[in-house]
N, C-alpha and C positions, 0 to 999 in steps of 0.2 A: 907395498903399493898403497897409495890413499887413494880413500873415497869422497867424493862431494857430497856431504851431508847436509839437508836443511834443517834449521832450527829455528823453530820461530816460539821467541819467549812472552810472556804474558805479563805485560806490568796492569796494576793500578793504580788510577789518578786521583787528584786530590779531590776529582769531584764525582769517584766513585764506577766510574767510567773502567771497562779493560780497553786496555791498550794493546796491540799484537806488534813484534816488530822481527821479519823474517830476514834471514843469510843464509848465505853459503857457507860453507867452511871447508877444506880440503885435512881429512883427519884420518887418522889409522885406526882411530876409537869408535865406538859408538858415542850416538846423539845424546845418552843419557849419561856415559862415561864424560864425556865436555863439559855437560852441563854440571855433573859434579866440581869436575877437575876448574872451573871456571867461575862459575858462581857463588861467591861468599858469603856461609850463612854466619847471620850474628846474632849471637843472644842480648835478647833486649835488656837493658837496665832497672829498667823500670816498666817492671810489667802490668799491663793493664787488666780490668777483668774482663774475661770471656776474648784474649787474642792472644793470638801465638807467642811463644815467649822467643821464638828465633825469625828472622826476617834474613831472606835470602835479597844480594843484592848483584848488581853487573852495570857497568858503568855510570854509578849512581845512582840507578833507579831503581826502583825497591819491587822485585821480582814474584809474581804467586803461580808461576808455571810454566810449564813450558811443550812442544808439541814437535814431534820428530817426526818427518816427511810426510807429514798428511796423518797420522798416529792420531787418537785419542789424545787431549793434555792428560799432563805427568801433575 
């Protein structure tokens, strides 16, 4: 049986701003299993000082979280 799970991930913009953007999803996982199974982390190339050396991404846009049905962000 699936469940309707909400997920609402956290991007940041170019001008520093979060960004929230929420769905639905009809899944047999948990919100934090999608978000694995979903989300593409990539190690940077060229890494800068003092930031992360992997950046999480989802359709294109470059991802720093995410918050499952009302949850705390992850």
């Amino acid at each position: 049986m699936e469940n309707i799970v909400t997920i609402t991930l956290l991007y940041l913009t170019l001008m520093g701003n979060i960004e929230m953007k929420s769905f639905e999803i009809a899944s047999k996982e948990s919100c934090s299993s999608w978000y694995y199974r979903n989300v593409k982390v990539t190690e940077r190339k060229q890494r800068k000082m003092f930031s992360n050396h992997f950046y999480h991404e989802y359709e294109g846009k470059q991802v720093i979280g995410y918050v499952c049905g009302g949850q705390e962000p992850q």
